[in-house]
C-alpha positions in Angstrom: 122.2 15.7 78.9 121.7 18.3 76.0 119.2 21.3 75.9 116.9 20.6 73.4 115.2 24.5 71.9 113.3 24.5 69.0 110.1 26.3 67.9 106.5 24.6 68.3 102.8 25.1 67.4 100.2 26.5 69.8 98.5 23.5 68.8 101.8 21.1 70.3 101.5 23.2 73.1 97.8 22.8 74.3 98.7 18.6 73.8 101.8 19.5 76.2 99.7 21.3 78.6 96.9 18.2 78.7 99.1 16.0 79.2 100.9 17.6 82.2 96.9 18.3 83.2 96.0 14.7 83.1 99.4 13.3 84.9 99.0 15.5 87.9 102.5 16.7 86.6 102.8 20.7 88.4 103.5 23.4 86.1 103.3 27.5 86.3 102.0 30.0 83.8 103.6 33.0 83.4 101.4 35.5 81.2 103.2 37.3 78.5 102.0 40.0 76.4 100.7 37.9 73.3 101.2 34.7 74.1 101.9 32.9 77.9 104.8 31.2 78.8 105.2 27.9 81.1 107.8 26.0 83.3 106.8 22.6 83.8 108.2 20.5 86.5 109.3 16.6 86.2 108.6 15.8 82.9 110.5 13.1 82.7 107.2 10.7 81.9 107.2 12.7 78.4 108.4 12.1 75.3 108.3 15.3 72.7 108.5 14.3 69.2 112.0 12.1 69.1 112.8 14.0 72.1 113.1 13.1 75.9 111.8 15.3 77.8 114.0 16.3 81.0 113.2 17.4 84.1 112.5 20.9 82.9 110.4 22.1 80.0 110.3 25.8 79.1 107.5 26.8 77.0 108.3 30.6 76.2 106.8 33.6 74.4 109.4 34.3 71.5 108.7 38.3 70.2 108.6 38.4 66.2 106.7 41.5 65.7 104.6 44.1 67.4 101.5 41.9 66.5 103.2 38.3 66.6 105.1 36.2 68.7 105.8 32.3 68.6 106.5 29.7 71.3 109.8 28.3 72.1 109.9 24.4 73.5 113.3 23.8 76.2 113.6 20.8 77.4 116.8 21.3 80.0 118.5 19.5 83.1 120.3 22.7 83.9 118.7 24.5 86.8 120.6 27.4 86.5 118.7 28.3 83.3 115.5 27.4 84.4 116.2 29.7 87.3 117.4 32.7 84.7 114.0 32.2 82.8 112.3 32.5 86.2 114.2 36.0 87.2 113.8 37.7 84.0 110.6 37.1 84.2 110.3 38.0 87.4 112.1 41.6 86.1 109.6 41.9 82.9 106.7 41.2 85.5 107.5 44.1 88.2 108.7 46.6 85.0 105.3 45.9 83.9 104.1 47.3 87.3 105.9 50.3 87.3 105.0 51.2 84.3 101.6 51.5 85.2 101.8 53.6 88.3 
């Protein structure tokens, strides 16, 4: 099945994020700079919009400007991506650390 990527409110978002709250359905939050991002598991109960949802959803931080950033929606199948998101920001997260020391 197709990726699915397109831009969404923080308002769709917090809906998202109830529903996975309310279904039991496991996801992880991954705190970004502005905004967070999230990898939700099994989502396959979901429907986004016109869009059904697969077993991954990718809710990212998207940088804009300095002082803004939006959130990206990714529905995927492919576990090879959803493990990309997970290493990069697994890099941004220990860069972050050594920066501070």
């Amino acid at each position: 099945m197709k990726t699915y990527n397109r831009r969404i409110t923080p308002a769709a978002v917090d809906k998202i994020l109830d529903f996975c709250r309310e279904n039991d359905i496991y996801f992880e939050i991954l705190e970004g700079v502005l905004l967070d991002s999230y990898l939700i598991h099994n989502m396959r109960k979901m429907r986004i919009g016109n869009i059904q949802a697969r077993n991954y959803v990718i809710i990212r931080e998207t940088y804009q400007t300095p002082n803004s950033s939006v959130y990206t929606l990714i529905c995927t199948d492919d576990e090879t991506l959803v493990e990309d998101f997970q290493l990069q920001l697994e890099a941004q997260m220990e860069y972050e650390l050594f920066c501070q020391k």
